[in-house]
C-alpha positions in Angstrom: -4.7 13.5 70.3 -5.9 15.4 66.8 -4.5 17.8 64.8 -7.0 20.0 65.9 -6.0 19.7 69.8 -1.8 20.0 68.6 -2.6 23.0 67.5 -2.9 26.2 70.1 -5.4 28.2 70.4 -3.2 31.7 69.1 -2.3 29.9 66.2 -5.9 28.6 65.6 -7.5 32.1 65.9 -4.4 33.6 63.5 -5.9 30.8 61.0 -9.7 32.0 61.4 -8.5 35.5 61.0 -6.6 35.0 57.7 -9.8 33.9 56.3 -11.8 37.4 56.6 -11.4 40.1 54.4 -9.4 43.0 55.1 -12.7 45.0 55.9 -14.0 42.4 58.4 -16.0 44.3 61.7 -14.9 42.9 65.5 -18.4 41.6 65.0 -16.8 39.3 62.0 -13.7 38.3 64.3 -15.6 37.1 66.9 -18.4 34.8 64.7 -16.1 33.6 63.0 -13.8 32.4 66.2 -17.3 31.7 67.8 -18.3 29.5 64.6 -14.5 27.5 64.7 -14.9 27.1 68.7 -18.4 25.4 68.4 -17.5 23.2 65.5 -14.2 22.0 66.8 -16.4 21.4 70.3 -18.8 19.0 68.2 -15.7 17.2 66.6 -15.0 16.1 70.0 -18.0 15.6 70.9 -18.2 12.8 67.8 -14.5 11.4 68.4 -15.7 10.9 72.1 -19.0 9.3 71.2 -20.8 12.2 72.5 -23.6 12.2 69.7 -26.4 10.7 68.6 -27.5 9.5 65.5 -30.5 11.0 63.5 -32.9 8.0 64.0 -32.3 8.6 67.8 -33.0 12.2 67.8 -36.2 11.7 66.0 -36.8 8.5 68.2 -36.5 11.3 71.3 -38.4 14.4 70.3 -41.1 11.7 68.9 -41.1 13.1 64.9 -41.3 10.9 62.0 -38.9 8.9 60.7 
């Protein structure tokens, strides 16, 4: 398990917050825990083997290497 998954998810979302100014907008709080959600989804994703290397992509959508 990784540090990221030891950690819950209030203490995680007290972290993101700490990070905005004091005049951050609810808009703010929830793109910034929107932004840390997705990321930390896509470190899994690559510790699980869930990804796929450039050459691949490009190999897929058929663009130029």
């Amino acid at each position: 398990m990784s540090s990221i998954e030891n950690t819950s998810i209030k203490t995680k979302a007290h972290e993101t917050l700490q990070t905005l100014p004091d005049n951050a907008s609810w808009e703010d709080v929830m793109y910034s825990i929107y932004v840390r959600q997705k990321i930390e989804n896509g470190l899994k994703d690559v510790a699980e083997g869930n990804s796929l290397s450039v050459e691949e992509v490009r190999k897929r959508f058929g663009l130029p290497e």
